[in-house]
Structure formats: C-alpha cells, structure tokens
C-alpha positions in Angstrom: -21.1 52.0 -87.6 -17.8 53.3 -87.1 -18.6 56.3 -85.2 -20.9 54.1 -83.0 -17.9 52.0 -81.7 -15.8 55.1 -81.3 -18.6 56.6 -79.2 -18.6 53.5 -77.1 -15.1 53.2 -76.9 -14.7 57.2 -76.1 -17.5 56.4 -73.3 -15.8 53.4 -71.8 -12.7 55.1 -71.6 -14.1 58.3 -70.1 -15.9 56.2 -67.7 -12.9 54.6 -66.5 -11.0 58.0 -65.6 -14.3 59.5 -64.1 -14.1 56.2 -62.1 -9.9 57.0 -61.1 -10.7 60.1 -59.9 -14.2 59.8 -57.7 -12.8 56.9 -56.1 -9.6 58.1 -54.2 -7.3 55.7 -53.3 -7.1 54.6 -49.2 -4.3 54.8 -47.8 -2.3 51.8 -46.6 -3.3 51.1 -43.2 -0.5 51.6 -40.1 1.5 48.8 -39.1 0.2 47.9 -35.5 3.0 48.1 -32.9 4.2 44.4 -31.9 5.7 43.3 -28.8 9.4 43.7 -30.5 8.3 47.3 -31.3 7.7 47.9 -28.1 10.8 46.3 -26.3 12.6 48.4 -28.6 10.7 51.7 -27.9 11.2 51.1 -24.7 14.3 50.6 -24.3 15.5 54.1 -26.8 12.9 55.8 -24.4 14.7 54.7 -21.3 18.3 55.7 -23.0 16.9 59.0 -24.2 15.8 59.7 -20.5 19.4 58.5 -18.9 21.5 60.8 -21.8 19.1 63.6 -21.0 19.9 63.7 -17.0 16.2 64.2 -16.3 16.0 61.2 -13.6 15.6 58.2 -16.0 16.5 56.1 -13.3 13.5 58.0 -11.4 10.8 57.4 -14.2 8.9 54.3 -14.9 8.3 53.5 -18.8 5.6 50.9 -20.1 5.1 50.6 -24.0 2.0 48.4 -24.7 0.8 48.6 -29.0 3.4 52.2 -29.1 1.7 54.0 -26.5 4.1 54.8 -23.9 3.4 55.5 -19.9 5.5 56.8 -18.1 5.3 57.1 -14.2 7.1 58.4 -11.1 7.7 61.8 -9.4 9.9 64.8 -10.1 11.1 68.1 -8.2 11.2 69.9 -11.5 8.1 71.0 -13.5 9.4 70.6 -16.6 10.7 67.0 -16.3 7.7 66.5 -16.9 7.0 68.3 -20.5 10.7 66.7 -21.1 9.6 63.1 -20.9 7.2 63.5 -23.1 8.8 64.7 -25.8 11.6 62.2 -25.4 9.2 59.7 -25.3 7.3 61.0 -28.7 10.8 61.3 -30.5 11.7 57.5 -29.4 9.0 56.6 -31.3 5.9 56.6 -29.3 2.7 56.7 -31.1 1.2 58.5 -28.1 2.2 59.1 -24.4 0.4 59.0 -21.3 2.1 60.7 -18.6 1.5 60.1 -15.3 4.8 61.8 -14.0 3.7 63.6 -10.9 5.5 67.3 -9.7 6.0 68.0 -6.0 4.2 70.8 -5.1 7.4 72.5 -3.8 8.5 72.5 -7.9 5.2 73.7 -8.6 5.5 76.4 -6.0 8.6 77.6 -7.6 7.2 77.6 -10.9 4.9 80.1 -9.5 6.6 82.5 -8.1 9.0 82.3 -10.8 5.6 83.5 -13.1 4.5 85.8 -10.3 8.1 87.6 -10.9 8.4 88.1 -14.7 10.7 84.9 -15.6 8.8 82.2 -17.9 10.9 79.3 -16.8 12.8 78.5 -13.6 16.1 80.6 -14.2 19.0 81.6 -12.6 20.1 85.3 -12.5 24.2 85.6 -13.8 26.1 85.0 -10.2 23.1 83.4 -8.2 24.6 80.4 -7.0 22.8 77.3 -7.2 21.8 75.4 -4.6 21.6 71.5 -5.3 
C-alpha cells in the first residue's frame, strides 16, 4: 500500500513538471502605444531632428499607435536614412518614410558612386559651396 501511494505521488509530481516544461510560458503582451505616447514620441522625434541640423523644421512628423511618418523633401540623400534612424531611437515602433530626395541630390549621389566615393564627400581643400 505504501509503495502504491508513493507511485502515485511520484506520478503526480512528475506529471506536473512534464506539464512546466511542454507548456512554455507566453510572453506578456506589448503595451499598445496611447495618445500620450505618442505626443511624447513626437515631440523627442521632432527635437532629435532640430539638434541633428538635418532640416527638422523641413520634415513633417505624425505618430499614430508608435508608428511614426515622417514627410517633406530634402536636397540630401541621406537625410533621408538619418530621419529614420532618429525617429527609431525616439522611440518609434516603426517608421514610414515618405521624405522625398530631389533628383539633383540623387544625381550627386551618383556620380559620387560613379567616381569611387561611397558617400557625398569633400576632398581636403575643396571648398564648399552652400
């Protein structure tokens, strides 16, 4: 009788770690962005754009449930690439830009590919012209 019972109890104990480990845990599920979130990721996306110089007065930002647009035009390609990450490290769940380059910037960009320089750069003593 005894060893019946510690059987049983051996069983129901096995039983309930079998049960622990088949049966993972979910994960708590993500806070959804509220309209405070979003005033507030707004407004560190629009203060990350005006520190960074890229034309934050030139870009349009929209946060709706943390995902971010951001609009308007730029002369330099990688404004573009720039806003975004801005906008992710504010605190954007995702970004949707729809930031359009001239084609004069994309022109540039070009030829600056066509003559062995990866990114719009100035040679040492090339004097810029802004």
């Amino acid at each position: 009788m005894r060893r019946a019972r510690f059987a049983i109890a051996m069983c129901a104990l096995a039983g309930a770690l079998l049960a622990q480990t088949v049966a993972p845990k979910k994960p708590p599920p993500k806070p959804v962005a509220g309209a405070s979130d979003d005033r507030r990721i707004e407004t560190a996306i629009r203060a990350r754009l005006a520190d960074s110089g890229i034309a934050g007065d030139k870009f349009q930002v929209h946060v709706q449930g943390g995902v971010a647009t951001l609009e308007g035009h730029t002369d330099v390609l990688q404004h573009k690439g720039t806003a975004t990450r801005l906008a992710k490290s504010a605190g954007a769940r995702q970004v949707v830009n729809h930031i359009e380059v001239s084609d004069a910037a994309k022109e540039k960009a070009s030829n600056n590919l066509t003559e062995g320089r990866r990114r719009a750069q100035l040679k040492r003593g090339e004097a810029r012209s802004e």
